[in-house]
C-alpha positions in Angstrom: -8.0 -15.9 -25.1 -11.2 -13.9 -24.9 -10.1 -10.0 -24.1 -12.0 -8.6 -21.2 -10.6 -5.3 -20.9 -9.3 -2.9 -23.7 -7.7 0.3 -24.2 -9.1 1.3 -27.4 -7.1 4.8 -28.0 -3.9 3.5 -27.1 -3.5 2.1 -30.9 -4.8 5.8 -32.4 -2.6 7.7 -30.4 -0.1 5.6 -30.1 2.7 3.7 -32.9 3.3 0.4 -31.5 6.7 -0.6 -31.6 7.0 -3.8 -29.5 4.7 -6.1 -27.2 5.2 -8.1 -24.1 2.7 -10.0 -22.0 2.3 -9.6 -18.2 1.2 -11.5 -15.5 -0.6 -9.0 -12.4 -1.2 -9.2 -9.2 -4.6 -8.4 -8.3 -7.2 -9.3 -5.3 -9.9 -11.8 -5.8 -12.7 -9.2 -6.3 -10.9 -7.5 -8.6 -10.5 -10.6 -10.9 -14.4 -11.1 -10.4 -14.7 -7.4 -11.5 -12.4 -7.8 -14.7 -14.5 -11.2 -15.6 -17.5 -9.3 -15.7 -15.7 -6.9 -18.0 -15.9 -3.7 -15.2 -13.2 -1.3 -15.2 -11.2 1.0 -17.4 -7.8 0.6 -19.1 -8.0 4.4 -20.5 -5.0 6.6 -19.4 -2.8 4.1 -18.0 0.4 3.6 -18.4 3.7 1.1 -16.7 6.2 2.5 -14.7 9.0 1.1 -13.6 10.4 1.8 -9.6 12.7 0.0 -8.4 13.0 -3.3 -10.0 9.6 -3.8 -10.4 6.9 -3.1 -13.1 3.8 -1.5 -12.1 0.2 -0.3 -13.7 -0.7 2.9 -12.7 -4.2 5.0 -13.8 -6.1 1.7 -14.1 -9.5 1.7 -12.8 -10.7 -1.4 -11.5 -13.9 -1.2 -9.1 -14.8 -3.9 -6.6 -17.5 -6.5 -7.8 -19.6 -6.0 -5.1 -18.9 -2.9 -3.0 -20.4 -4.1 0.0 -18.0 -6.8 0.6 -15.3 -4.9 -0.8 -12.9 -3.5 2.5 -13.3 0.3 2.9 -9.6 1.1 2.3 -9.6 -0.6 -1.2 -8.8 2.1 -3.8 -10.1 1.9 -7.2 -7.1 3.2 -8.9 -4.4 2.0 -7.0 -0.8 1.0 -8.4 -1.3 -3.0 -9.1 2.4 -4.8 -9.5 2.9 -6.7 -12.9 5.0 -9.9 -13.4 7.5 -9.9 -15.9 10.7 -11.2 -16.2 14.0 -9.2 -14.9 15.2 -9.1 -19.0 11.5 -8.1 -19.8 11.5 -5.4 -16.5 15.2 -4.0 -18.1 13.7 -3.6 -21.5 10.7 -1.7 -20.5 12.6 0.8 -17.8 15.2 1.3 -21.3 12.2 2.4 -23.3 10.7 4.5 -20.7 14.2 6.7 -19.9 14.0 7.0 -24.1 12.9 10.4 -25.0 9.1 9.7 -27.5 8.7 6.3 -25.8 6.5 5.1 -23.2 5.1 1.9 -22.3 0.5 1.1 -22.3 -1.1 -1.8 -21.4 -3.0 -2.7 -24.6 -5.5 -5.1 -23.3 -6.3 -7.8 -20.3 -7.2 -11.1 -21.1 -8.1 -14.5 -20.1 -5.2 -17.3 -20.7 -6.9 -20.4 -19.0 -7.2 -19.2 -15.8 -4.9 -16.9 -15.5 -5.5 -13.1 -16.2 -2.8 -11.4 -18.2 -1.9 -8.5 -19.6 -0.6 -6.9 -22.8 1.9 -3.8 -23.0 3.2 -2.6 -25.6 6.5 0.1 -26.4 5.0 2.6 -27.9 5.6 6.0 -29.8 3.2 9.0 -29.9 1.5 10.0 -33.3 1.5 13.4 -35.0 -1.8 15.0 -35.8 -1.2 13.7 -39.5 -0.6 9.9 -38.8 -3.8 10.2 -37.2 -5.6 11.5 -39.9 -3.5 9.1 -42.3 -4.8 5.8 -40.4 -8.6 7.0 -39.9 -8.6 7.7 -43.7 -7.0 4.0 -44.5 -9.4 3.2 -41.9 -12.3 4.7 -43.9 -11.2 3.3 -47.1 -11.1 -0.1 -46.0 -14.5 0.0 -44.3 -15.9 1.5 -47.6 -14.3 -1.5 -49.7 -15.8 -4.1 -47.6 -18.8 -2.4 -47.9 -18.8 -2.4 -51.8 -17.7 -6.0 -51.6 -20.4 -6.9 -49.1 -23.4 -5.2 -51.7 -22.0 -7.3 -54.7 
């Protein structure tokens, strides 16, 4: 399970609270494009309409643009596959007031490209700051135990 894409900001800014894994629906150029690790997980997020699950804000660019149809969009909503119980959970964190639901990262599983979400809360300006000092402590202890 080698990760190809991540969204690196979702676990500073964001608490998670619960993850699910996601199958999604994608065209074959854009699975060449996310095994050659193009594309952007950054500001997107999963909506729920209707009774399906969807990606939205992804950027995911054709792996060759010149065979790529004109009317492809980069950006476009792409349609995740999840279980009804795992679609139910997600639409009840999303009507919950501080919750929203990120895709964490996309990764291989045999051939199959999936994708983590996770529930997630929004950090204060102080838990922040809290996890980039724990962050700078550890880094500093490995250090002093690396020099030994």
């Amino acid at each position: 399970m080698a990760s190809l894409l991540e969204n690196k900001k979702a676990r500073l800014r964001f608490e998670v609270l619960e993850t699910l894994t996601a199958g999604i629906e994608l065209f074959g150029y854009e699975v060449k494009s996310i095994r050659a690790k193009l594309g952007s997980l950054d500001g997107s997020r999963v909506v729920v309409r209707g009774a399906e699950a969807f990606l939205v804000g992804a950027t995911i660019p054709p792996y060759q643009q010149a065979n790529a149809p004109k009317s492809y969009d980069p950006e476009r909503p792409r349609r995740l596959l999840l279980k009804k119980a795992e679609i139910a959970e997600v639409l009840d964190a999303e009507s919950k007031k501080g919750l929203t639901v990120v895709p964490l990262e996309m990764y291989n599983n045999g051939r199959y490209l999936k994708l983590s979400i996770a529930i997630v809360r929004g950090k204060g300006k102080a838990d922040r700051r809290e996890d980039l000092k724990r962050l700078e402590a550890k880094k500093e202890a490995d250090r002093a135990l690396k020099q030994r």
